[in-house]
C-alpha positions as CSV (number, residue, x, y, z in Angstrom):
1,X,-69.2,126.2,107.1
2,X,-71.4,123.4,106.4
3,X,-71.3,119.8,106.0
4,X,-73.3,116.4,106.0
5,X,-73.2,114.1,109.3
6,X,-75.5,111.3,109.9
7,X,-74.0,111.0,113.4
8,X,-77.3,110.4,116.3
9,X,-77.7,113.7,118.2
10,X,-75.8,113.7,121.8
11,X,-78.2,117.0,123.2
12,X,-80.6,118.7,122.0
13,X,-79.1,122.1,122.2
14,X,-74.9,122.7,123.1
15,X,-74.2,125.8,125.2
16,X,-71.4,127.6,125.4
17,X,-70.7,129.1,128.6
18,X,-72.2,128.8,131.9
19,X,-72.5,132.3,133.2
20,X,-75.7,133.4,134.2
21,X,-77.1,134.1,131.2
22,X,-76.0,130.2,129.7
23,X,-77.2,128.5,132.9
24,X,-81.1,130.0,132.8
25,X,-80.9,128.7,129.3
26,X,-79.8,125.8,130.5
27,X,-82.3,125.3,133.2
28,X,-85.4,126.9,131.1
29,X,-84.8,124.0,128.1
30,X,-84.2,121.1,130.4
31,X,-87.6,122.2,132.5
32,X,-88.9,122.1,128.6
33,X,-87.7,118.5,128.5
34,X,-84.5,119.1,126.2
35,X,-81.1,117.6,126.5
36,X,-78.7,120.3,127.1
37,X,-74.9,119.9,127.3
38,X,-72.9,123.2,128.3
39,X,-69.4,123.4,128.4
40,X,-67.7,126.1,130.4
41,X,-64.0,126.6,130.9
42,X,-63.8,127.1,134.3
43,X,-64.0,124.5,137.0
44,X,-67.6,122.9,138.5
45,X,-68.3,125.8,141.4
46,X,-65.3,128.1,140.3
47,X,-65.9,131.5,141.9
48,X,-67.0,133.9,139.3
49,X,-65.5,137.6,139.0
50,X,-67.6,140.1,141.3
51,X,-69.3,142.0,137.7
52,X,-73.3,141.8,138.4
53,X,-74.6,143.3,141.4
54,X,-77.9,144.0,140.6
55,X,-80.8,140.8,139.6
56,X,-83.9,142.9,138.1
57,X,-87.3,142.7,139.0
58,X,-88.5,141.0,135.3
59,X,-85.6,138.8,135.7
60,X,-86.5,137.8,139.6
61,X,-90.2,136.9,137.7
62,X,-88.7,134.7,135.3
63,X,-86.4,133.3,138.0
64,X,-89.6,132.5,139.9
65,X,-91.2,130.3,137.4
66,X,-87.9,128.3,136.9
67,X,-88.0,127.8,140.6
68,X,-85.0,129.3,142.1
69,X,-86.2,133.2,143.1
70,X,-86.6,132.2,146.8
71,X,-83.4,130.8,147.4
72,X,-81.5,133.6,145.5
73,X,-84.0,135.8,148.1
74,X,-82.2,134.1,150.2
75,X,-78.5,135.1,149.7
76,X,-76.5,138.6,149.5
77,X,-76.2,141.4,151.6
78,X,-78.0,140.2,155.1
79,X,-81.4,140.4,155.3
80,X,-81.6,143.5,157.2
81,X,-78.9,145.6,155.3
82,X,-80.7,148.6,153.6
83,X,-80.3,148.4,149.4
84,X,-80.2,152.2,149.7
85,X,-78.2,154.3,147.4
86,X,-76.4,157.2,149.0
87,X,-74.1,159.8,147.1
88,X,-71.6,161.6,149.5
89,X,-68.4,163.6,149.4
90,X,-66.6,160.6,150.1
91,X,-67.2,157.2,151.5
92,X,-66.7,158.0,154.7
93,X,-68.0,162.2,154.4
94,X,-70.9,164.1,154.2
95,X,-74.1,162.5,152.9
96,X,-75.5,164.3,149.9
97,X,-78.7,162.2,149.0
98,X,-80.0,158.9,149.4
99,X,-82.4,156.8,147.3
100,X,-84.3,154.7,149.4
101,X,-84.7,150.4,148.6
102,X,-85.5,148.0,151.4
103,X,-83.2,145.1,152.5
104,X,-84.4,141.7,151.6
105,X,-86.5,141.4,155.2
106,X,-88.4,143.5,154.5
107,X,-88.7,143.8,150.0
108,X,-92.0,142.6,149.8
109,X,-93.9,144.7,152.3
110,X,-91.6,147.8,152.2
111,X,-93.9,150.1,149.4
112,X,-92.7,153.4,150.9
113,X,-89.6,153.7,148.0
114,X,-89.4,155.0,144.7
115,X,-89.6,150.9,143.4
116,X,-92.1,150.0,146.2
117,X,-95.3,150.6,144.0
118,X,-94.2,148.4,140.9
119,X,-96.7,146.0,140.0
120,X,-94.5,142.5,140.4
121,X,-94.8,139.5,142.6
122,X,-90.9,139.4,142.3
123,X,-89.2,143.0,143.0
124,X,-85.8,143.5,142.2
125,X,-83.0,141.9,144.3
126,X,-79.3,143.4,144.9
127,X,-76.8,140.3,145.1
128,X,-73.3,140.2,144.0
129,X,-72.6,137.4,141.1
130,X,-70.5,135.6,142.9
131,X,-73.5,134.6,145.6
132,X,-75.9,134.7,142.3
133,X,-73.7,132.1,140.5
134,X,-73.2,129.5,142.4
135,X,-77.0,129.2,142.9
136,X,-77.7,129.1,139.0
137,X,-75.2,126.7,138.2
138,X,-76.7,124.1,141.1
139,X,-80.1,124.8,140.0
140,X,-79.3,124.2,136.4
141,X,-77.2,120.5,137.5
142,X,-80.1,119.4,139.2
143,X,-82.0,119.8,136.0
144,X,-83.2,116.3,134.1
145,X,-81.5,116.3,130.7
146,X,-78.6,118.7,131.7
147,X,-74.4,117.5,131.0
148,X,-72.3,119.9,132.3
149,X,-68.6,119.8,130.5
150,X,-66.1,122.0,133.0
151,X,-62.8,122.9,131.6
152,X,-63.6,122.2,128.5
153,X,-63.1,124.9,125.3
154,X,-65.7,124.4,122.2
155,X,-62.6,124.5,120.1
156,X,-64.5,124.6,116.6
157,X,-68.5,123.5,115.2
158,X,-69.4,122.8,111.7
159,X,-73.1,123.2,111.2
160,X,-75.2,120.8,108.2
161,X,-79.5,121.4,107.5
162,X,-80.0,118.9,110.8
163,X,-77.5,120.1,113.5
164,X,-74.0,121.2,114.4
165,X,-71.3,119.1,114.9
166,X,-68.9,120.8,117.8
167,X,-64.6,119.5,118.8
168,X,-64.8,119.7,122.4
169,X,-61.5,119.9,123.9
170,X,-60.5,119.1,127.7
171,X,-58.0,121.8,129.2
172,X,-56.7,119.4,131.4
173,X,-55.1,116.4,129.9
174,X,-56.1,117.8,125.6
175,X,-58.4,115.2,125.0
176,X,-61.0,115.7,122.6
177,X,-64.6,114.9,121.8
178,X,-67.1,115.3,119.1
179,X,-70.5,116.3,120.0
180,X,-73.7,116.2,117.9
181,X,-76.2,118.7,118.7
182,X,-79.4,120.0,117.0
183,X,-78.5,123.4,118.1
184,X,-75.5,125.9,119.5
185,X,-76.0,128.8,121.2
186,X,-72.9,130.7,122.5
187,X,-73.4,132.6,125.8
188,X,-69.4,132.7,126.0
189,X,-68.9,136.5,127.0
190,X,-68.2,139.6,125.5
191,X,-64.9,138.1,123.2
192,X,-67.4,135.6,122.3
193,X,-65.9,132.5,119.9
194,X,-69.2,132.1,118.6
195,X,-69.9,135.3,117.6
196,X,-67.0,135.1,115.8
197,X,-67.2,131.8,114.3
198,X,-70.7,132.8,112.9
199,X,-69.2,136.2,111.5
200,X,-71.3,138.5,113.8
201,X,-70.1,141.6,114.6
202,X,-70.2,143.9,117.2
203,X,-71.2,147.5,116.0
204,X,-71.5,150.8,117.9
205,X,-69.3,153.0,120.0
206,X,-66.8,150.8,121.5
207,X,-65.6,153.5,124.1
208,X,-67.8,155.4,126.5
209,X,-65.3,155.2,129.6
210,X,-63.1,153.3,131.5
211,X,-63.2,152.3,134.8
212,X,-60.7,151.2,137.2
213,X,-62.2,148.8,139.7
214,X,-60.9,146.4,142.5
215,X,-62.4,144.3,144.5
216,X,-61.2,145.0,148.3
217,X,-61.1,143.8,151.8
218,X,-60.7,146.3,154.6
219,X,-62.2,145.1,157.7
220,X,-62.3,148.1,159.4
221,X,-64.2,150.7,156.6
222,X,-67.9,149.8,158.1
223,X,-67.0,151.1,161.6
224,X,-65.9,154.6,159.8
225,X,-69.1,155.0,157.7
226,X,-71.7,157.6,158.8
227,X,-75.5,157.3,158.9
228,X,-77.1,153.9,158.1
229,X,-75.9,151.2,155.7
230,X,-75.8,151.5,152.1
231,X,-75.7,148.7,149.5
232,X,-74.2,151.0,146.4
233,X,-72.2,154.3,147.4
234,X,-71.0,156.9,145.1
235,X,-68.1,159.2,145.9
236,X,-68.5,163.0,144.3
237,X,-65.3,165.1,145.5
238,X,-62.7,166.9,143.0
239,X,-60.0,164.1,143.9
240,X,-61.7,161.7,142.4
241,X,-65.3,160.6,141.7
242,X,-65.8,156.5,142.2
243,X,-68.6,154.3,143.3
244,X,-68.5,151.6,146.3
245,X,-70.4,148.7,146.6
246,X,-71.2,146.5,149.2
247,X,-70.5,142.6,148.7
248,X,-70.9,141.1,151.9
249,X,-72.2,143.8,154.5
250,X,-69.1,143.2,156.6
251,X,-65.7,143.6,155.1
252,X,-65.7,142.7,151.3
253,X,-66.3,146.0,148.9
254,X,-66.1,146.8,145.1
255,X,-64.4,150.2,144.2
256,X,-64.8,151.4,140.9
257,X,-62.8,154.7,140.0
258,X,-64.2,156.2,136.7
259,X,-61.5,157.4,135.0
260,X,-61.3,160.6,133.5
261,X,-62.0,161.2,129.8
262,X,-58.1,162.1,129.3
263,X,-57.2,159.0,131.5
264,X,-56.6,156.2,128.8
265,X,-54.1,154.1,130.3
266,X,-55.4,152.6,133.7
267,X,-51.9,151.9,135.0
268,X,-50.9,155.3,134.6
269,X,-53.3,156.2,137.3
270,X,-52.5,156.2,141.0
271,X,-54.7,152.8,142.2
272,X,-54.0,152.9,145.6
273,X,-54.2,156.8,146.0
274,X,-57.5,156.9,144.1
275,X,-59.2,154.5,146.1
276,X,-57.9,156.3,149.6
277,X,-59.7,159.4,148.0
278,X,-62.8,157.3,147.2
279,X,-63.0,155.7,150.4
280,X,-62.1,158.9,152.3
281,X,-58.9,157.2,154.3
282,X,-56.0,158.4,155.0
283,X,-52.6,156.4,154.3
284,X,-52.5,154.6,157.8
285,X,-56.1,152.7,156.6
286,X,-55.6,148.7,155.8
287,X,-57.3,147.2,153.0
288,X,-56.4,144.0,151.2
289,X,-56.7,143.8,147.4
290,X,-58.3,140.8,146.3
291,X,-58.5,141.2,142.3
292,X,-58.1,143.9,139.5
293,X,-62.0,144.1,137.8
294,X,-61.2,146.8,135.2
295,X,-63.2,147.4,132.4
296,X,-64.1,149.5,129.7
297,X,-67.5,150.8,128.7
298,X,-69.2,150.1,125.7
299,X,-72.0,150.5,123.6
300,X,-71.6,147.2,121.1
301,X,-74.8,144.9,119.6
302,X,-73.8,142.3,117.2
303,X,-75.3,143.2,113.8
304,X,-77.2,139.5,113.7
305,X,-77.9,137.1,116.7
306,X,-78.2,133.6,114.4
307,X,-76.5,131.7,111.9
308,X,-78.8,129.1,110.9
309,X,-78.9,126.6,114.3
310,X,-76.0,129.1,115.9
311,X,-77.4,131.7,118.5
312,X,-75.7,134.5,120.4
313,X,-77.2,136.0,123.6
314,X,-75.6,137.7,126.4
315,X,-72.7,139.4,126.3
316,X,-71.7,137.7,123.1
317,X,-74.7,139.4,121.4
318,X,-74.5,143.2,123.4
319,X,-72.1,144.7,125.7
320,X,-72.4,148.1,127.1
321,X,-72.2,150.2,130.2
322,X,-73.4,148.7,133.0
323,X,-76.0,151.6,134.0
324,X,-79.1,150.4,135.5
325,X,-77.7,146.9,135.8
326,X,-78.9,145.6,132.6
327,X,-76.1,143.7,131.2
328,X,-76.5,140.3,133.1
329,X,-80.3,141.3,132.9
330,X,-80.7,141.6,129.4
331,X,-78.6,138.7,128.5
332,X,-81.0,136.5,130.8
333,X,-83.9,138.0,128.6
334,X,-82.5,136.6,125.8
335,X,-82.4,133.1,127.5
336,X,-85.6,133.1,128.2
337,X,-87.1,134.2,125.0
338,X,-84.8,131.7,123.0
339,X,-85.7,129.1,125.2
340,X,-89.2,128.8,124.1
341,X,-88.8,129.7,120.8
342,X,-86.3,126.6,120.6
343,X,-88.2,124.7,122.3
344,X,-91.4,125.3,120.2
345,X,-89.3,123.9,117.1
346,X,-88.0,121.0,119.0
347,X,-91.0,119.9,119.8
348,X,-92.3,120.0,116.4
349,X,-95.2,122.5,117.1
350,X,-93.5,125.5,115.9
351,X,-92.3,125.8,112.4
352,X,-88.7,126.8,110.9
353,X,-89.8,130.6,111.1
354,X,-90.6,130.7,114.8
355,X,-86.8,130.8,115.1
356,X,-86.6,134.4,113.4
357,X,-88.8,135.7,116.2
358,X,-85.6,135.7,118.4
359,X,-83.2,138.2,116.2
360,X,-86.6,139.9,115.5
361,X,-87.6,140.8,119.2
362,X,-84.2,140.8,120.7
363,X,-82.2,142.8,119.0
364,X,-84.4,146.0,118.6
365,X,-84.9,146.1,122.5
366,X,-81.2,146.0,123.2
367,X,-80.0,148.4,120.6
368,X,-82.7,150.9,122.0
369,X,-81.4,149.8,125.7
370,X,-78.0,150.3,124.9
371,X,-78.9,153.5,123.8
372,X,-80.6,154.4,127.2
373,X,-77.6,153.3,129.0
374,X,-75.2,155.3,127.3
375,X,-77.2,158.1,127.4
376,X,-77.3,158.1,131.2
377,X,-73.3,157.1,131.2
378,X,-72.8,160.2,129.0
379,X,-74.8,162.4,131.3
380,X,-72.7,161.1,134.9
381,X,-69.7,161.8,133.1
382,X,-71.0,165.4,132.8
383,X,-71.9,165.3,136.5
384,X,-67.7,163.9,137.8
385,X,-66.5,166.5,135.9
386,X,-68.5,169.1,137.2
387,X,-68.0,169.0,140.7
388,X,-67.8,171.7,143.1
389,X,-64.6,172.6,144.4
390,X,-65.8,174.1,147.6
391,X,-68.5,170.5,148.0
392,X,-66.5,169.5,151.2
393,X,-66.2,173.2,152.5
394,X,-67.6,173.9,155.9
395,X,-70.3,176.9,156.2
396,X,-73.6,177.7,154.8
397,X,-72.6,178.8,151.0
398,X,-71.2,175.1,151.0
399,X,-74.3,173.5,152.4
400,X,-76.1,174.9,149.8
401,X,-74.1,173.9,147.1
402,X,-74.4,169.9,149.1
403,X,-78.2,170.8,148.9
404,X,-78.2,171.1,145.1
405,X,-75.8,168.4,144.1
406,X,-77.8,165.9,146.3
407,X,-81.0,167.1,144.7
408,X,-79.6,166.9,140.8
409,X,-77.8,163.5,141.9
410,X,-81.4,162.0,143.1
411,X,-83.4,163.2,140.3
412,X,-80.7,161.5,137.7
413,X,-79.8,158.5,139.3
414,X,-83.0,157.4,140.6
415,X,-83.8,156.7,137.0
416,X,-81.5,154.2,136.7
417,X,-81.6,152.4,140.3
418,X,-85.5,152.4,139.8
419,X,-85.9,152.0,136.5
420,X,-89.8,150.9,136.4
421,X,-89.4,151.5,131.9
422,X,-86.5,149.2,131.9
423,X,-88.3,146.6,133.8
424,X,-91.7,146.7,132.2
425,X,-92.4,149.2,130.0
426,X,-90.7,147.5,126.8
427,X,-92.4,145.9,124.2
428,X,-91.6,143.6,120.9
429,X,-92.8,145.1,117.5
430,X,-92.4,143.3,114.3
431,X,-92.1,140.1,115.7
432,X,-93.4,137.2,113.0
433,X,-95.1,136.0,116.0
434,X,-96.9,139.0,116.9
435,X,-100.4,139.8,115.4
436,X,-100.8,143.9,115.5
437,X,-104.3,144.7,116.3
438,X,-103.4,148.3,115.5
439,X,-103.4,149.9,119.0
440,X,-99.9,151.9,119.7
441,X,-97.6,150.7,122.9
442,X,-97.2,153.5,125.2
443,X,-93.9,155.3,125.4
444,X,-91.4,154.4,128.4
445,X,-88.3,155.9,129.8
446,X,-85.9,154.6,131.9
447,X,-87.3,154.9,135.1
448,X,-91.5,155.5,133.9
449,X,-94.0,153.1,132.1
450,X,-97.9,152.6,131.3
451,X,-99.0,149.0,131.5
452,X,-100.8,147.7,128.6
453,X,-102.3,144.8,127.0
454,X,-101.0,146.1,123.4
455,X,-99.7,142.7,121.9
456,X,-95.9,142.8,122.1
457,X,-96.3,144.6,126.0
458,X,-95.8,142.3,129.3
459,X,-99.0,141.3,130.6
460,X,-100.1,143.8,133.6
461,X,-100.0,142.2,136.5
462,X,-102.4,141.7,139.3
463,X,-102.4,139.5,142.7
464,X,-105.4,136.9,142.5
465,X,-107.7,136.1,145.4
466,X,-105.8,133.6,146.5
467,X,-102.6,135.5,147.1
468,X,-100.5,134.4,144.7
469,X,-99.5,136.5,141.2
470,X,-101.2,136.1,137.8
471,X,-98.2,135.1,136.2
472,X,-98.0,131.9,138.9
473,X,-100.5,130.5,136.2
474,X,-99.0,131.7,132.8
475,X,-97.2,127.5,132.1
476,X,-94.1,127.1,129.4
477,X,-96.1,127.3,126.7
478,X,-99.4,129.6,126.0
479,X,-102.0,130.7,128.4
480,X,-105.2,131.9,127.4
481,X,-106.7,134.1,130.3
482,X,-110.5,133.8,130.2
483,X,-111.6,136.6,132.3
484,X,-115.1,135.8,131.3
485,X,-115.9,131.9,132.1
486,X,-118.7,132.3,130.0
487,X,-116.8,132.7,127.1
488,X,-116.2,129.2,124.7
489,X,-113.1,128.6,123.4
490,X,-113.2,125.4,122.8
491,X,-112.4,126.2,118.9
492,X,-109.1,127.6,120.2
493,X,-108.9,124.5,121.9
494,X,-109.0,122.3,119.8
495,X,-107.6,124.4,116.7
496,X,-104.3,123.9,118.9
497,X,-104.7,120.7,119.8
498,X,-104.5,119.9,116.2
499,X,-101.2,121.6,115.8
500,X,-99.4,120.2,118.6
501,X,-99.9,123.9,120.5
502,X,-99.9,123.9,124.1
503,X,-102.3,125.9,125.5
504,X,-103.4,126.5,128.9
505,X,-107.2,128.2,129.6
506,X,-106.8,129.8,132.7
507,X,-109.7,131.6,134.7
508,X,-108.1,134.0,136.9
509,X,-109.9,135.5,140.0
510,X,-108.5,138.8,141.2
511,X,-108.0,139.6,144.1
C-alpha cells in the first residue's frame, strides 16, 4: 500500500534479516557509505541452525573485496582436514570413490584436484554456517553506518514515491518503533514476510524430496572411520542411503537421511535406526542429538523480486535443493548485485531504471540454477533407489559391482562438488545495463565453463606481476581496464565525471 510521509529518513536502506545473505548486504552498502539498519529476530551472536556447509569460490571473491575472506579462511574444519568427498557402503564400510579437495592448509597451492585448476584468487571454502555466521554478522557491526535491531520483528511497512515507512516491534518487552527508510529489502528466509507483503509468489515444484537430518554428537565415530578424513560422506547401502557431514573434525556431524519417495511423513520413519544404518553402528554406539534440521526440497523462485523500493533476495526470492551448495551462495549473489545497483541510485549517479537491472539479471540465473539443481536431485534419487543388494557382499562379483557404483558416483557427483559452470560460467542477458555487442556467451554446465569477455560474462581472471589477482583492482564502482596505456580515454573520463560515474582506469600488468 502506499502513502505520503514527510518523516526525515532514519537509514538509507532497512533489512530484514541477518542471515548471510542480509549481512553481506549489509556490509557491501555501508562500505558504499549507506546507512543500513537490519533487524533480525534472533539475539546479537545467536547460534544459527547448521544449513550451509559449503562458501563457493565467486562468493569467497566477493567476500575478498568486502574484506572478510581471510578470516573466514581461517575457521571450519582444521586446517589440515582433507575437504574430500568419499561415497561408501556406510560411514564406517567400504570406500567406493573419493573426489579429491584440499584442506584449508594447503587450498591455495593444492592444483592436483578436479577444482585445483579454476582460475580464482579465492577457491572455494567448506565451513559450516554456524562458524560462517558469526563472522559475517561481526564484520557487518564493525561497519560505519550499520544499526543492528536484534529481536525485533518488521511487523508491517507502508511504502510512498520517497521511501517506506516500517512498525518495528521489540520481542522482548512489545515496544514499538517507526522507522523511515529510503529502501526495504527482505532477506527474511524462505517463509519470507516480505515476499508476502509485496504479493510475490513462489512458483515451481514445491516437492523434490524430503530429508530427515540431525545434527549429532558421537565422540567416538572418528576413531571407527576407515582411510583418511572426509569433510562430506555419503552412505549407499539398501538400508538406507544418507549423507554425513563433518562440522568440527572431532565429534560434531550432520546426518541427513533422504527419505524415500513413498516416505512422506518424517516421524513415521525410524530416526534413530536410520542413522545407525547411515553411520554403520550397531545399537551399543553413543551419539547425542543436538537438534532436528529437517527439511524439504524445493524448486520455488518468486515470480517478481521488487515492489517499487521493496526487494527480495535470498531465500525469500528462491528456495530449492541444496545440490551444489548454491542456496546460501546464490542468495549472497543477489546481495551483491543489489548492493551496487542501490547504491548507484542513492548516490544520485544512476537513474530510477538502474533498479530494474536487479529483477532483470537475477531472476533468469536462478530460475535456470534451480533448474540445474533439481535436475541433479532428480538424478541421485534415481541412483538411492537403485542400489545393489549384494554392494556390501564379500568376493569378486561384489567388488566389481563396488567398482562401478564408485565410478558412476564420481562421474555424477563431481559435477556438483566441483561445479567450475556454477561458479563462473553464468552470465546476465537482457540486462538494461548491458550493451550487447552481438558476440554469443558460451554454453556452461554444472561442473564445465569457457571464460569470456562477452558483456554479461565474469571478467577472466589472471594473477598480475605483482602477485595479487586482477579483480584486487576492480573498486565499488566501474573499472576500466586499459590493457594498452597508450590508449586515451580521457573522453570516458570525463564523460563520467560529468554524470557523477565512478570510474576507475586501471593498467593491469600480468603476470
Amino acid at each position: 500500500m502506499t502513502s505520503s510521509s514527510p518523516a526525515p529518513f532514519d537509514a538509507d536502506v532497512l533489512i530484514v534479516g541477518a542471515g548471510p545473505v542480509g549481512l553481506t548486504l549489509a556490509t557491501d552498502l555501508a562500505q558504499r557509505g549507506h546507512r543500513v539498519a537490519v533487524a533480525e529476530l534472533r539475539r546479537y551472536g545467536e547460534p544459527p541452525s547448521v544449513k550451509c556447509n559449503h562458501v563457493s569460490a565467486r562468493t569467497m571473491e566477493q567476500l575478498r573485496r568486502l574484506g572478510v575472506a581471510a578470516r573466514l579462511r581461517d575457521a571450519g574444519l582444521p586446517p589440515d582436514y582433507p575437504n574430500d568427498v568419499v561415497f561408501r557402503t556406510r560411514m564406517t564400510g567400504t570406500e567406493l570413490t573419493r573426489i579429491p579437495i584440499p584442506g584449508r592448509a594447503t587450498r591455495y597451492t593444492d592444483t592436483a584436484g578436479p577444482d585445483g585448476w579454476w582460475p580464482t584468487p579465492e577457491p572455494p571454502h567448506r565451513i559450516n554456517q554456524i562458524y560462517l555466521e558469526p563472522i559475517l554478522l561481526d564484520h557487518a557491526a564493525a561497519q560505519t553506518g550499520v544499526q543492528l535491531f536484534n529481536r525485533t520483528q518488521v511487523a508491517e511497512f507502508v511504502q510512498d514515491e520517497d521511501g517506506v515507512t516500517a512498525t518495528l516491534v521489540d520481542l522482548d518487552s512489545g515496544a514499538t518503533r517507526t522507522l523511515r527508510a529510503r529502501y526495504l529489502v527482505g532477506c527474511d528466509g524462505g517463509s519470507s514476510g516480505v515476499r508476502k507483503a509485496m504479493g510475490a509468489r513462489l512458483e515451481g515444484t514445491p516437492v523434490i524430496q524430503r530429508v530427515q537430518s540431525t545434527f549429532i554428537r558421537a565422540p567416538g565415530l572418528k576413531a571407527l572411520l576407515p582411510a583418511k578424513d572426509a569433510w562430506c560422506c555419503y552412505a549407499v547401502n539398501p538400508e538406507r542411503c544418507g549423507t554425513v557431514f563433518a562440522i568440527d573434525g572431532e565429534q560434531d556431524w550432520l546426518v541427513h537421511n533422504h527419505l524415500h519417495p513413498h516416505e512422506a511423513d518424517f516421524d513415521a520413519v525410524d530416526r534413530d535406526w536410520s542413522i545407525r544404518a547411515i553411520l554403520g553402528v550397531g545399537p551399543d554406539f553413543q551419539y547425542e542429538v543436538i537438534s532436528r534440521e529437517d527439511w524439504v526440497g524445493r524448486r520455488l523462485v518468486a515470480d517478481r523480486l521488487r515492489a517499487g523500493r521493496v526487494f527480495i533476495a535470498g531465500d525469500a526470492a528462491h528456495l530449492w535443493v541444496p545440490y551444489a551448495g548454491y542456496g546460501m551462495n546464490a542468495g549472497i549473489a543477489d546481495a551483491v548485485n543489489l548492493a551496487w545497483v542501490l547504491s548507484a541510485r542513492l548516490q544520485g549517479w544512476g537513474g530510477e531504471a538502474i533498479l530494474d537491472a536487479y529483477q532483470a539479471e537475477r531472476q533468469p540465473i536462478t530460475e535456470q540454477v534451480s533448474h540445474f539443481a533439481m535436475d541433479h536431485a532428480q538424478k541421485m534419487i534415481r541412483a538411492r533407489g537403485a542400489v545393489p543388494p549384494d554392494i556390501e557382499a564379500p568376493g569378486a562379483e561384489a567388488d566389481a559391482v563396488r567398482a562401478r557404483v564408485g565410478r558412476e558416483a564420481y562421474d555424477l557427483n563431481v559435477q556438483q562438488f566441483c561445479c567450475a559452470g556454477l561458479n563462473f560460467g553464468y552470465f546476465y542477458a537482457g540486462s538494461p545495463l548491458i550493451v550487447d555487442d552481438g558476440a554469443a556467451p558460451p554454453a556452461y554446465s554444472m561442473g564445465d565453463f569457457t571464460p569470456s569477455t562477452v558483456p554479461g560474462c565474469r571478467a577472466p581472471h589472471f594473477w598480475l606481476a605483482d602477485g595479487g589477482s586482477l579483480y584486487d583492482l576492480l573498486g565499488m564502482g566501474y573499472t576500466l581496464l586499459r590493457l594498452d596505456p597508450a590508449v586515451d580515454v580521457a573522453p570516458l573520463q570525463s564523460a563520467a565525471e560529468a554524470l557523477g560515474m565512478p570510474l576507475a582506469v586501471v593498467d593491469p600488468v600480468a603476470a
